[in-house]
C-alpha positions as CSV (number, residue, x, y, z in Angstrom):
1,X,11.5,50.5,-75.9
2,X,9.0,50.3,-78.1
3,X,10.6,52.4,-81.2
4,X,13.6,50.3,-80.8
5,X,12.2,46.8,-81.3
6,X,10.8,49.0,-84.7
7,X,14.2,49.7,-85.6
8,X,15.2,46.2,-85.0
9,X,12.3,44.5,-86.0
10,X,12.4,45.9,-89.7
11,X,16.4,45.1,-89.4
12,X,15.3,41.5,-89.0
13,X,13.0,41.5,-92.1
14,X,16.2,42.3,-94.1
15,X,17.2,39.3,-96.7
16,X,20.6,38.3,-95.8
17,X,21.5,38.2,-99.7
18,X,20.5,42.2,-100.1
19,X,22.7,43.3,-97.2
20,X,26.1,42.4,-97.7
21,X,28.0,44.8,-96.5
22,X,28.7,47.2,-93.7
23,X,27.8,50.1,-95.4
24,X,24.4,48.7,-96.7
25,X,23.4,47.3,-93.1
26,X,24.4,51.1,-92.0
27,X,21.9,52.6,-94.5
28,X,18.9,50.2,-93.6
29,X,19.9,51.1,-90.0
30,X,19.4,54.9,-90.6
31,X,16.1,54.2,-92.9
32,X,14.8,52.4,-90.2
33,X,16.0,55.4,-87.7
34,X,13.8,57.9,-89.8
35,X,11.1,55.9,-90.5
36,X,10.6,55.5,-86.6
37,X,11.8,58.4,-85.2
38,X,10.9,61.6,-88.1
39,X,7.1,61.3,-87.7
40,X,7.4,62.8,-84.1
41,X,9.5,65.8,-84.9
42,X,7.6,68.8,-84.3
43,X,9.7,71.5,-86.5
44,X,12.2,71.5,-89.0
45,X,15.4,72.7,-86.2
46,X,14.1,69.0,-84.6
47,X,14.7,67.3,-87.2
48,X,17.8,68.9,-88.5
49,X,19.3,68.3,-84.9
50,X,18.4,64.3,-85.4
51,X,20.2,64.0,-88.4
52,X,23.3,66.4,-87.0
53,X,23.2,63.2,-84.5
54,X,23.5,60.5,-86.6
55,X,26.2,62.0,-88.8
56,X,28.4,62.6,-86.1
57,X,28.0,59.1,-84.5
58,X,28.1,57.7,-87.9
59,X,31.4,59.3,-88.7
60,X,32.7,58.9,-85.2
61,X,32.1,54.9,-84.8
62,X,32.2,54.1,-88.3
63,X,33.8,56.1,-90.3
64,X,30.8,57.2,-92.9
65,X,29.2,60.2,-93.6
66,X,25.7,60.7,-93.8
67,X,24.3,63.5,-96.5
């Protein structure tokens, strides 16, 4: 629970005039998602596997693709 309210808690420190668009609030999203989550990835196949993840659910649910 904790890592989450990260995520969201440096989602909420976002000015509304920066983010103004879907894609924008996306990329925040997924530098959030590193910054919380890539510190505690022991090897490189760990973190490779992460971003496989977020790729597929970011081209599944909304249409983007993450490099």
């Amino acid at each position: 629970m904790r890592d989450i309210s990260r995520m969201f808690e440096g989602l909420l420190h976002s000015y509304k005039q920066v983010i103004t668009s879907k894609v924008e609030l996306l990329r925040l999203w997924l530098h959030e998602a590193h910054r919380v989550y890539s510190d505690r990835f022991i090897s490189n196949d760990d973190h490779d596997f992460f971003v496989k993840i977020l790729s597929d659910k970011l081209a599944f649910y909304f249409d983007q693709v993450y490099h």
